[in-house]
N, C-alpha and C positions, 0 to 999 in steps of 0.2 A: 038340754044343755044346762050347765051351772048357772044360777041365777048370783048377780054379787050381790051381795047383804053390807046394809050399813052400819046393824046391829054388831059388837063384840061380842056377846053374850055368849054364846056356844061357840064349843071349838069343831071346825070344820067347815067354817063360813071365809073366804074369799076377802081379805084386807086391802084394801089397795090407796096407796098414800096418794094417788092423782086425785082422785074424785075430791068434788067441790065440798064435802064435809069435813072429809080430814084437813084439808086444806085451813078451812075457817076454824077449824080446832087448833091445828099450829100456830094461825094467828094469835088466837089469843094465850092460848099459853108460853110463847113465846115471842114475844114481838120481836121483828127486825131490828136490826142493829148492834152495836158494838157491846162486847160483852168478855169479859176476863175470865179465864178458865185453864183448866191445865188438860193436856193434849188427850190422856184417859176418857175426860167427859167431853171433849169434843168428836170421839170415836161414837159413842153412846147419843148425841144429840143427829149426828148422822147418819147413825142410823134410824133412828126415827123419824125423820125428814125423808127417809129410803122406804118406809112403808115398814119397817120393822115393827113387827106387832107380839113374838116371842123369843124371848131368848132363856135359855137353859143354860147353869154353868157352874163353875165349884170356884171358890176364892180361892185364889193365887198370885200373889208378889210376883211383879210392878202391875200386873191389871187389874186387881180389884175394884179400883172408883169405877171401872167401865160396868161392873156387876151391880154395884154401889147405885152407880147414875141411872142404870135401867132398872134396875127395883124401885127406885124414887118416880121414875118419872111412865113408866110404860102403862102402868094404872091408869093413868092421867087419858090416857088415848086410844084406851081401851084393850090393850096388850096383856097379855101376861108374859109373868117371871116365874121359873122356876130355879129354887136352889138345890141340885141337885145333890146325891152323896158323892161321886167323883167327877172326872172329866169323861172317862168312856162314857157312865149315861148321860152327861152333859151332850154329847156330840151325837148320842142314838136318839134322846127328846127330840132334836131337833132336824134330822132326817124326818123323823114320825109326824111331826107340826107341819115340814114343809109339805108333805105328802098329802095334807089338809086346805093347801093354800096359803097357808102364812107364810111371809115370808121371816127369817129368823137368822140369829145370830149366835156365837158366845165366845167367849176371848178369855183366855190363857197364857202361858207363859213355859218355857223350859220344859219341867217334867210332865206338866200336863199336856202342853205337846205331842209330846212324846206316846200317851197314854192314848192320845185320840187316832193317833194314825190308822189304825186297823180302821175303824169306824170313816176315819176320811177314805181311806180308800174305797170303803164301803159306799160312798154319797158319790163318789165316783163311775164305780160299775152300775149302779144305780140312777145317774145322771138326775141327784136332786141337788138343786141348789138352797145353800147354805153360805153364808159367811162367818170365817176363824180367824178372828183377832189373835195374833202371837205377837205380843209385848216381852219383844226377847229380853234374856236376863244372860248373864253369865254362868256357863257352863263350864265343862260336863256334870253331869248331876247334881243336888242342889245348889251347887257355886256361890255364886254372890247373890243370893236374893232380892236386895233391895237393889241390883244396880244395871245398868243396860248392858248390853252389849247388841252385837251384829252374827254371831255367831250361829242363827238358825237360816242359814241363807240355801243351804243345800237342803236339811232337813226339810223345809216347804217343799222341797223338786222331788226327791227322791225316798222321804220316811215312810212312804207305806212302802207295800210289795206290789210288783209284777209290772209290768207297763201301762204307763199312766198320764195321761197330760194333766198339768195343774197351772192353773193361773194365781199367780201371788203379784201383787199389787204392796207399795211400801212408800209410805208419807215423808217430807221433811220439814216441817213445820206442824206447830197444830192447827191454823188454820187450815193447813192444806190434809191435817186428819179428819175432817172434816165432810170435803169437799171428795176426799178418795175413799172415804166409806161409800160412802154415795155410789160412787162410782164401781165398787166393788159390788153393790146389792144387784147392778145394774147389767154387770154382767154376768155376775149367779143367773141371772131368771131371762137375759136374753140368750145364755148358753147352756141353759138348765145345768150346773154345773158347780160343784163349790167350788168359791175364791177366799185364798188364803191373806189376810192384809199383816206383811209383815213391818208391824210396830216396833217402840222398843223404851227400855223402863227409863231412860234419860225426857225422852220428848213426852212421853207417857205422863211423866210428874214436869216436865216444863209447863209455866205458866203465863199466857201471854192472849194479846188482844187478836180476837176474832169477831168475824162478822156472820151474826145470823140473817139469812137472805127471808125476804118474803118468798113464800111454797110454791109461786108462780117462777119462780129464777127457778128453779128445781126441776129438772130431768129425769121422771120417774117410768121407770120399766117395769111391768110385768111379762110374768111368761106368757108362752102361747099354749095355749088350752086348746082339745082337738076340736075340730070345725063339723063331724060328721060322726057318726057309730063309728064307719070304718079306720078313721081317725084314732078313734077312742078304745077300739081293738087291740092295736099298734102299738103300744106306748113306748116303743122300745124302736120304730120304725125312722124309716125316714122321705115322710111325705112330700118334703117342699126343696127337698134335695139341697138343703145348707147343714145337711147332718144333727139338725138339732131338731126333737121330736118332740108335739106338742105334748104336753104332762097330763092327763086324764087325774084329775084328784078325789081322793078317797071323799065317801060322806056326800056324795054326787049321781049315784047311779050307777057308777062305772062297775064293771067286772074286773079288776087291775089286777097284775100279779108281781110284784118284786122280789128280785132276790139278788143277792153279794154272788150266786153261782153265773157261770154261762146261762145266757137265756137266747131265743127267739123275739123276734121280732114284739110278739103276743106277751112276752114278760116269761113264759114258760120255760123250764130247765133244761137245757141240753148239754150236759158237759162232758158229750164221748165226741161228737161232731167237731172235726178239725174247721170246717170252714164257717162254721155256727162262730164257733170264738172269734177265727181269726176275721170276721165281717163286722163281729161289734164291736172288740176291742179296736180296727181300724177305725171303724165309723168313728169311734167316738174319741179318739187321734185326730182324725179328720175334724170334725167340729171346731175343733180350737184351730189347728192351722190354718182353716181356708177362712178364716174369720177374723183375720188378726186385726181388721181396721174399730172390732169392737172392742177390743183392750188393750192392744200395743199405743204405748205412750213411754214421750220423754222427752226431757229437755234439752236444750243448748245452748251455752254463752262463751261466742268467739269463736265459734269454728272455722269463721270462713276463713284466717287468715290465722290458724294454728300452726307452729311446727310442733307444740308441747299438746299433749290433751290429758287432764285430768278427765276419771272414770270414777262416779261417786255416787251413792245411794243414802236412802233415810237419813241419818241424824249425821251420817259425815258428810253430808252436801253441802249443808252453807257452810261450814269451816271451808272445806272446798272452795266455796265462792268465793269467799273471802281473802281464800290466799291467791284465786286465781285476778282479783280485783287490785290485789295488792303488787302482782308481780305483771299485771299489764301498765301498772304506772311506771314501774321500771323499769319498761322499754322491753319486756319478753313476751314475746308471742306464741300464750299460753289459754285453750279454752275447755270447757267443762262440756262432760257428757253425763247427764243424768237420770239413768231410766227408772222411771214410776213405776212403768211393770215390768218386772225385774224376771220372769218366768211366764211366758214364757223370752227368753233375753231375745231383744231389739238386734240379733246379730246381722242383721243384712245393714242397718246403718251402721254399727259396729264396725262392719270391714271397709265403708264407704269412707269412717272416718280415719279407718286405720290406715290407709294408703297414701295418707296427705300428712303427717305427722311421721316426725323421726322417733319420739318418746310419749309413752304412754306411764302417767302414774293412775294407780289406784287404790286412793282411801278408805281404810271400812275397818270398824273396832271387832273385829278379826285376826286370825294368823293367814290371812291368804285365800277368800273364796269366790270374790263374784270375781275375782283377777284369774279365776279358772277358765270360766265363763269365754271373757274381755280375750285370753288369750286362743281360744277356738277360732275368733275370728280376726287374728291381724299375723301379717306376715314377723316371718325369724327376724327379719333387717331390724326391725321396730325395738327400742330398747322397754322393756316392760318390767315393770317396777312396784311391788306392792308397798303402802304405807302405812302399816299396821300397829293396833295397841288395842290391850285387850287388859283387862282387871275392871272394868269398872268407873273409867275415868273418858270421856270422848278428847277426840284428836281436835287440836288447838288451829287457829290460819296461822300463828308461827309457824308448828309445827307441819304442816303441809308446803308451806311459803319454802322453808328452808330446804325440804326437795325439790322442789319447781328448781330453785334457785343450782341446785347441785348437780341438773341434768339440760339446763339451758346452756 
């Protein structure tokens, strides 16, 4: 069985942010407490605090400081950084790393997005976990560069090919980028699986007071590694019948076999077998559905006594809040639904909320995408309503206030 090493030294050794060393290493490079930062290096700090020990990646507007933060600081803890030539080997480094045991990261933006999806879907049929920071910008193709938008909401779900579950998780605040990197590492390595953290370059350069926690407030996951040879056979299997299979890592002993083809159980190629595929692309469907108490999250304010619901995500949530704060002092009974993890969509409370509420708006610096979503699950009767703005510019609590206001 793999032995964990406390050494960085060699790649191929087992990192794990729980154990008491790293621990006292974050201590002091880090002491707890209040700290000013912009929401880029708040991504980058949490992921280290998540046991991030490599990240591979190429500079791209608005993510850069996240590339920036982890070249400055991964040394420090023993990690490496790679500056790759593009984003595809940015996104193949680090299949390859994790396949090692590290656990690892790298974040982009628009067109590099764009460029990695082959490769994500690749970490998918492959069932290695990874996390893809998208600091979305304004599109289609290089658009506004320096400016945010909301506009890769679908791309997370559906930019590769073929059928595929994808978990994307999506911040609004930077402290709370923070706290959902975390939480993003946490369900890569308990679903062996990447998760996409869909950022965005407004909160990405926001600048504001966060709290670094001592390492003990910190919930650290690693995978499950096989328990036996015939385990370790398997990599591909499903021993414990929650569809998620322990990971046999390279530089260990194992005999492993990967590949982006149909495989067996054994990792081995099979892509004439109809029920070959159709068993592992279900399984691996299955993992994410019947697990949703691992990453489905979201918030609420006011629901109990909505006729109005605002539906709002990353960087248009607190305007959201805000207009929803503002238009409950004026007597409208109006409450916000805000899901974290946005993919797979929270549609079972979605309809629970939809059937209590005459009007649904939904915010997002977009032409109209998670209101695709929102609209799957709420009846015709329901008036639904997108609130959109896209250049560059995020949406105002005026400007949300004054629709509350035009549908109350």
């Amino acid at each position: 069985m793999p032995r964990f090493c406390h050494s960085c030294k060699v790649v191929g050794m087992i990192i794990r942010g729980d154990e008491p060393e790293q621990k006292e290493l974050l201590r002091k490079l880090y002491k707890p407490g209040n700290y000013f930062m912009m929401g880029d290096e708040a991504v980058a700090y949490g992921a280290i605090f998540a046991g991030c020990r490599f990240y591979a990646g190429y500079p791209i507007t608005p993510s850069s400081e996240i590339a920036e933060t982890m070249a400055r600081e991964l040394p420090k803890v023993g990690g490496y950084y790679l500056q790759m030539e593009d984003e595809i080997a940015s996104i193949a480094a680090m299949v390859g790393a994790s396949w090692t045991g590290l656990k690892v990261m790298t974040a982009t933006s628009g067109p590099g997005f764009s460029l990695m999806q082959e490769n994500l879907g690749y970490a998918v049929m492959t069932e290695t976990p990874l996390v893809l920071v998208d600091v979305q910008r304004s599109g289609p193709s290089t658009g506004q560069a320096t400016k945010g938008a909301q506009g890769d909401f679908f791309q997370a779900r559906w930019g590769t090919h073929g059928d595929h579950p994808i978990v994307a998780i999506s911040p609004v605040s930077v402290e709370d980028a923070f706290w959902e990197t975390i939480r993003a590492f946490n369900v890569a390595e308990r679903l062996r699986t990447p998760v996409v953290v869909l950022f965005d370059g407004i909160l990405g350069h926001t600048r504001e007071q966060i709290r670094i926690p001592d390492p003990d407030e910190v919930e650290i996951v690693y995978r499950k590694l096989p328990q036996n040879e015939e385990e370790a056979r398997l990599p591909f299997g499903d021993p414990h019948g929650d569809g998620v299979p322990p990971m046999p890592l390279f530089g260990h002993g194992y005999f492993t076999h990967v590949t982006g083809s149909t495989h067996k159980e054994n990792g081995l190629r099979d892509v004439y077998t109809q029920e070959v595929h159709d068993k592992l692309v279900r399984r691996i469907h299955r993992k994410i559905e019947q697990n949703r108490e691992v990453y489905e999250k979201y918030e609420e304010y006011y629901t109990d006594d909505a006729e109005i619901l605002v539906v709002s995500w990353g960087v248009s949530a607190r305007p959201s809040l805000g207009a929803v704060l503002k238009a409950r002092k004026e007597g409208i009974k109006v409450g916000l639904f805000v899901p974290k993890t946005v993919h797979p969509f929270p549609g079972e409370r979605m309809r629970e909320l939809g059937k209590k509420v005459r009007a649904i708006l939904v915010p997002e610096m977009n032409l109209g995408q998670m209101i695709l979503e929102v609209q799957r699950f709420v009846n015709d009767d329901v008036l639904l309503k997108g609130v959109n703005k896209i250049g560059g510019v995020p949406l105002t609590v005026e400007e949300i206030l004054r629709e509350i206001r035009g549908v109350a």
